[in-house]
C-alpha positions as CSV (number, residue, x, y, z in Angstrom):
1,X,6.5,-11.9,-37.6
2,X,7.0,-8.7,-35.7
3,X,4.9,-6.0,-34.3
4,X,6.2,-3.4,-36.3
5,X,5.8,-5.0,-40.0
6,X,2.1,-5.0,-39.1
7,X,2.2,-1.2,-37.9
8,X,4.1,-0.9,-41.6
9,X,0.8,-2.6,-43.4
10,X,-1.3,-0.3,-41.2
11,X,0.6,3.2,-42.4
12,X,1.1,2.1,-46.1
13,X,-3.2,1.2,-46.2
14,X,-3.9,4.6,-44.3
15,X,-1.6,6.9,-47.0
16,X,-2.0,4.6,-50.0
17,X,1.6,4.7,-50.7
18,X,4.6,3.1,-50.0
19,X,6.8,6.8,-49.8
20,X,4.4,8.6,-48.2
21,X,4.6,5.7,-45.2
22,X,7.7,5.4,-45.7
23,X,8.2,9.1,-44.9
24,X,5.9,9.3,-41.7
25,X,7.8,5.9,-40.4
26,X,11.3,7.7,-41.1
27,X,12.5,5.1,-43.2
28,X,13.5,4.6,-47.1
29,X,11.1,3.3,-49.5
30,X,13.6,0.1,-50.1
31,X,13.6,-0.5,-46.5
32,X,9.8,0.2,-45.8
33,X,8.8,-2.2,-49.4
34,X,11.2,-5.2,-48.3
35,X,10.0,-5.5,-44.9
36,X,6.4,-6.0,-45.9
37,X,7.4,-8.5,-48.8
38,X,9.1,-10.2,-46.2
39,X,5.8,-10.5,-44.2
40,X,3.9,-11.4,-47.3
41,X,6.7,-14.3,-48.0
42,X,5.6,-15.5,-44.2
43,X,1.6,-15.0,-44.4
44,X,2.0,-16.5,-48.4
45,X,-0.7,-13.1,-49.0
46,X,-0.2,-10.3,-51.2
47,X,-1.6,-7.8,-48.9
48,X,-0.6,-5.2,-51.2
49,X,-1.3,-3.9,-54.5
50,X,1.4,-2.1,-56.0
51,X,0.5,0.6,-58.6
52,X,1.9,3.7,-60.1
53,X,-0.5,5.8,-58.6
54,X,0.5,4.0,-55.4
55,X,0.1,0.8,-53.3
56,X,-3.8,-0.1,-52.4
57,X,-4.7,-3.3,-49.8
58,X,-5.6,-6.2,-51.7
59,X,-8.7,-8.3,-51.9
60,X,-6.5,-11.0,-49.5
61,X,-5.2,-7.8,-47.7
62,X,-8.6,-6.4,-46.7
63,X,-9.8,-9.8,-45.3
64,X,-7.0,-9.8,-43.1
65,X,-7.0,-6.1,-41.8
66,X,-9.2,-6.6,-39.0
67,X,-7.0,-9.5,-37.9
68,X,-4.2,-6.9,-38.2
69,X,-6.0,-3.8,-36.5
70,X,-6.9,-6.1,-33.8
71,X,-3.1,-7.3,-33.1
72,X,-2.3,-3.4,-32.9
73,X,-4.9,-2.9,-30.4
74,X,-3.7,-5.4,-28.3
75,X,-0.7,-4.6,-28.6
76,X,-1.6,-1.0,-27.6
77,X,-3.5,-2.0,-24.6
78,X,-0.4,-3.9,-23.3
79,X,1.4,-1.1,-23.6
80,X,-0.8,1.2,-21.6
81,X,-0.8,-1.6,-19.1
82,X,2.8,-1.8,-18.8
83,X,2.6,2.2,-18.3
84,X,-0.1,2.2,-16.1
85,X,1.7,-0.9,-13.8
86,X,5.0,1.3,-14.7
87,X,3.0,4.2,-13.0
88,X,1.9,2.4,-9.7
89,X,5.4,1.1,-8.7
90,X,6.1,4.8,-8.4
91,X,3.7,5.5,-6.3
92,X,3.0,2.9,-3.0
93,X,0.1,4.0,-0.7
94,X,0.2,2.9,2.9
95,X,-3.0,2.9,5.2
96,X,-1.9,3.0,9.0
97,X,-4.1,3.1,12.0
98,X,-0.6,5.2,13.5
99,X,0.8,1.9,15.6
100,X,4.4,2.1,16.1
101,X,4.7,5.0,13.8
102,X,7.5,6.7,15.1
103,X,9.7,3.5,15.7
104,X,8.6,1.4,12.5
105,X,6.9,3.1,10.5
106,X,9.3,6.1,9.9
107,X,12.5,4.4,10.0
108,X,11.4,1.6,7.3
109,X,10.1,4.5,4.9
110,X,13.2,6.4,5.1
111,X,15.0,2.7,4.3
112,X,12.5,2.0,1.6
113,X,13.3,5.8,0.2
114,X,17.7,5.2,0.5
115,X,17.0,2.0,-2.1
116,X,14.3,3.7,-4.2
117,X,15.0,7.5,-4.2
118,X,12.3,8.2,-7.1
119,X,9.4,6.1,-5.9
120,X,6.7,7.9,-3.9
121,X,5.4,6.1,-0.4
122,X,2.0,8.0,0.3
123,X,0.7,7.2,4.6
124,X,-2.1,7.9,4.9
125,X,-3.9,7.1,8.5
126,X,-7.3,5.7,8.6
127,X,-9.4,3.1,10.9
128,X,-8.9,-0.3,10.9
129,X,-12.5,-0.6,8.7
130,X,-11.3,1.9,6.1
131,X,-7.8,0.2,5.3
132,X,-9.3,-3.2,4.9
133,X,-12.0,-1.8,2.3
134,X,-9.3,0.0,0.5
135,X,-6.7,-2.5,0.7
136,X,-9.6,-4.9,-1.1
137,X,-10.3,-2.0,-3.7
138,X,-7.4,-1.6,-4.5
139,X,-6.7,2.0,-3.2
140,X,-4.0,0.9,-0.7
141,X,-0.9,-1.3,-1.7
142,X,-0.3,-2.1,1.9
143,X,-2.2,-1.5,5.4
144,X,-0.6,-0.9,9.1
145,X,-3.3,-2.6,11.1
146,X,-3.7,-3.7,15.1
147,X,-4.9,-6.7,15.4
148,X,-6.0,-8.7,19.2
149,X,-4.6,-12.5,19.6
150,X,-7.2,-14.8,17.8
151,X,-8.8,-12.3,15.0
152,X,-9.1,-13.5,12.2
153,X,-7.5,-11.4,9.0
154,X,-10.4,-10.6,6.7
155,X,-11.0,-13.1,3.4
156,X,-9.4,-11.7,0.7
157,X,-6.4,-10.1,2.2
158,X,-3.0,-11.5,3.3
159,X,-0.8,-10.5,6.9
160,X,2.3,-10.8,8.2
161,X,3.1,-10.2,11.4
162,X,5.0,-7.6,12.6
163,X,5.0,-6.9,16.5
164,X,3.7,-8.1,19.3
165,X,2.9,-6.3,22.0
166,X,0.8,-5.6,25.2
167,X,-2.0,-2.6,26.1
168,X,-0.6,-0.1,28.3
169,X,-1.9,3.0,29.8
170,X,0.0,5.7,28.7
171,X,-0.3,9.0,30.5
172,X,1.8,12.0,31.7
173,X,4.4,11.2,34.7
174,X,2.4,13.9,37.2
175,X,-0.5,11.7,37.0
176,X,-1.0,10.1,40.5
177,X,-1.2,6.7,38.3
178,X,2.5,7.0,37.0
179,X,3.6,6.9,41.0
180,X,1.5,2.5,40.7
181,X,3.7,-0.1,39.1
182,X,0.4,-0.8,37.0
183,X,-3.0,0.6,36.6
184,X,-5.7,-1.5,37.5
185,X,-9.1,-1.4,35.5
186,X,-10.7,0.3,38.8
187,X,-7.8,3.2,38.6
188,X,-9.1,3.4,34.8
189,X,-12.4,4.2,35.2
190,X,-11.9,7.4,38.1
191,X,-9.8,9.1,35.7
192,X,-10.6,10.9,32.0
193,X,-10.3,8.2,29.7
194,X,-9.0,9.0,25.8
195,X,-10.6,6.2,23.9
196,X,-10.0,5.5,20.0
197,X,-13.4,5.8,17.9
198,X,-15.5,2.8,17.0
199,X,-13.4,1.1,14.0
200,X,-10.5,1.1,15.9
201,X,-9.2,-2.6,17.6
202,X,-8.2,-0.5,20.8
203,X,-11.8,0.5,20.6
204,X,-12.8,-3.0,21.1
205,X,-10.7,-3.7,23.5
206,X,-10.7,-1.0,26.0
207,X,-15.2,-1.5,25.9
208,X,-14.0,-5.6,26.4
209,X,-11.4,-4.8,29.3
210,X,-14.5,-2.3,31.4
211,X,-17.1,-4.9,30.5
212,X,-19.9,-1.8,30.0
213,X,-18.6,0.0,32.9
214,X,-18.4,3.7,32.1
215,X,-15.0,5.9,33.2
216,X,-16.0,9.1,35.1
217,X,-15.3,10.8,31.8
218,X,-14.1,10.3,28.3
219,X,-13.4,11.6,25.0
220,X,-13.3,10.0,21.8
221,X,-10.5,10.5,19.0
222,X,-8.7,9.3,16.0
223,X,-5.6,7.2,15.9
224,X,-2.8,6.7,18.7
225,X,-1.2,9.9,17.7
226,X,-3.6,12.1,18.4
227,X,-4.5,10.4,21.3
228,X,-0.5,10.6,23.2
229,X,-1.0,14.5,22.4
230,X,-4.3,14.8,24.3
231,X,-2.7,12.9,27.2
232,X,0.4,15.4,27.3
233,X,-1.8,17.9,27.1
234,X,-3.7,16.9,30.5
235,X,-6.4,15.9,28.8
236,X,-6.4,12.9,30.7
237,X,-5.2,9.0,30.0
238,X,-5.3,6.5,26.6
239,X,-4.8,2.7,26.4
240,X,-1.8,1.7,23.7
241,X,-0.1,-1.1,22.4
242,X,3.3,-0.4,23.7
243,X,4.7,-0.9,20.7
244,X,3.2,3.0,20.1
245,X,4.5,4.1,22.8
246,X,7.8,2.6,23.8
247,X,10.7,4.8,22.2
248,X,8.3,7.6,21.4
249,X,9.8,11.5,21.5
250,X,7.2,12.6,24.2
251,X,8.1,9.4,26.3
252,X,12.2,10.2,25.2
253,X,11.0,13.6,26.3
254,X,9.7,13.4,29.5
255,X,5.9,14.3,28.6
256,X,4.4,11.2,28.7
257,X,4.8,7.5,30.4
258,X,3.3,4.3,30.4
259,X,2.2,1.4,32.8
260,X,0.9,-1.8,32.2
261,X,-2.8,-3.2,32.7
262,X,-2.8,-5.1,36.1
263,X,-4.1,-8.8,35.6
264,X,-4.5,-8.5,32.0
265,X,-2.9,-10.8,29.7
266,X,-4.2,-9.3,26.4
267,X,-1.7,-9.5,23.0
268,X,-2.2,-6.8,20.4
269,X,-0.6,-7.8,17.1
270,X,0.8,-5.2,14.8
271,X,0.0,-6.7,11.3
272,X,0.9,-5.5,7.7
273,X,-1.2,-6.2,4.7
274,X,-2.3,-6.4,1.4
275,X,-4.4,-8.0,-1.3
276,X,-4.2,-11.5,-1.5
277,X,-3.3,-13.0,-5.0
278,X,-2.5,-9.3,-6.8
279,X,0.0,-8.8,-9.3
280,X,1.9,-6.9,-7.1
281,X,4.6,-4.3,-8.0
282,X,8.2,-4.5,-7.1
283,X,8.1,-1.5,-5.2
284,X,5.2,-3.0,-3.1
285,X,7.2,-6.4,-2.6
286,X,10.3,-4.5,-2.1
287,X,8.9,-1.8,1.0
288,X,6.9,-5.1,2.5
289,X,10.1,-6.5,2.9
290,X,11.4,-3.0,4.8
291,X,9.0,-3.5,6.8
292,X,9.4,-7.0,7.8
293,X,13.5,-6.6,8.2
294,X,12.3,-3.1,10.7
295,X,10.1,-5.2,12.6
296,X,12.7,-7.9,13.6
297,X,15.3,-5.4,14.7
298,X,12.9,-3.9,16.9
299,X,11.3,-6.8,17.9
300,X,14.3,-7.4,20.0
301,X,14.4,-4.0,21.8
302,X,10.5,-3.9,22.3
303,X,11.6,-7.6,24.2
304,X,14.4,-5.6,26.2
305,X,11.5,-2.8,27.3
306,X,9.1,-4.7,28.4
């Protein structure tokens, strides 16, 4: 049995008539008649009454129609399925909390786009919070998260991880701190401190590392991006894994620097993930794997800087 003798049955009930069905379908009468005698031989049912005014369902026929619509429908909704899953693997949405955009992120989407030149990659940058809710909704196929050494990665959700790095102060080479082979938590709080916003992991750990202790002054922003402009802007200093800051064009360019946290033995892990137990698209599969092949070449050079 095939899907299409049972689309046949369906036209030649609509039109009552075997040419009139066999002229929507596009096929000839012969054709369009021997193909449903040929399902009636396998169901052993005349669905059809043939007359000269044209064929009619029969009695058999009309108690099996509803069987039949209901195999169309399903059919139908597979379809849309397909064209709906068809749809997403065109399109794969990335949250990021901006960590190592500039020497992972970047460089694995242009990759991704070489080997899949008509699939859109959407980034979008977001706090840690946001990308685990919309990773568990469904509104991200992958998050860019930060993670500290001993969290746990929320239920429901699966990482791999990326880098591994260490906090650094990152701030611009006039600063009287850049002169200090590291910045102690003291030298931290005389200066203007840039701090990510509650949601962030660096939040979290910058409030653990001064233990309630307040800097002299401080402003509050969004992402690591934002927060390496403020700092070449004089705005004063921000604490980084130095996987965001090694390699960067301000730190290429002279603008901006980094030194390590004196006595402080923190890891920050750079994790990617997704929905645990999803169908997951090719495309999905395919730029998680980018991501992970990136992240072991620059593993090595991160190694090299530190």
């Amino acid at each position: 049995m095939r899907t299409e003798q049972l689309e046949y049955i369906a036209a030649v009930t609509r039109l009552g008539s075997l040419r009139r069905a066999a002229e929507e379908l596009r096929l000839s009468q012969p054709a369009l008649s021997e193909t449903v005698r040929n399902l009636e031989r396998e169901l052993g049912v005349d669905l059809l009454e043939r007359k000269r005014s044209g064929a009619t369902m029969s009695a058999e026929g009309r108690e099996l129609l509803p069987h039949i619509v209901n195999v169309l429908d399903a059919v139908d909704r597979l379809r849309a399925a397909a064209g709906e899953q068809h749809r997403i693997s065109r399109m794969v949405r990335v949250g990021t909390v901006n960590a190592a955009t500039v020497p992972l992120l970047i460089p694995a989407v242009r990759d991704f786009r070489a080997s899949h030149p008509h699939t859109q990659v959407e980034v979008v940058g977001a706090q840690q919070t946001e990308i685990h809710r919309a990773l568990d909704e469904g509104g991200f196929d992958l998050g860019l998260v930060n993670h500290l050494e001993g969290d746990d990665v929320p239920a429901g959700l699966e990482g791999t991880e990326l880098l591994r790095g260490r906090p650094v102060v990152c701030l611009r080479p006039d600063s009287p701190l850049a002169a200090r082979d590291s910045v102690s938590v003291a030298d931290l709080l005389d200066v203007p401190l840039i701090a990510m916003r509650s949601g962030y992991v660096m939040h979290r750990y910058v409030h653990r590392l001064l233990n309630g202790r307040a800097p002299s002054f401080s402003y509050s922003t969004d992402g690591a991006e934002m927060g390496k402009l403020m700092v070449a802007e004089g705005l004063g200093v921000t604490v980084l894994p130095d996987f965001s800051v090694i390699d960067d064009p301000l730190v290429r360019g002279g603008v901006l620097t980094y030194r390590p946290i004196a006595g402080d033995a923190t890891r920050v892990l750079l994790m990617l993930q997704r929905r645990r137990a999803d169908p997951v698209p090719r495309a999905v599969l395919d730029l998680h794997e980018v991501f992970v092949s990136r992240a072991r070449l620059l593993g090595g050079t991160l190694a090299a800087d530190a």
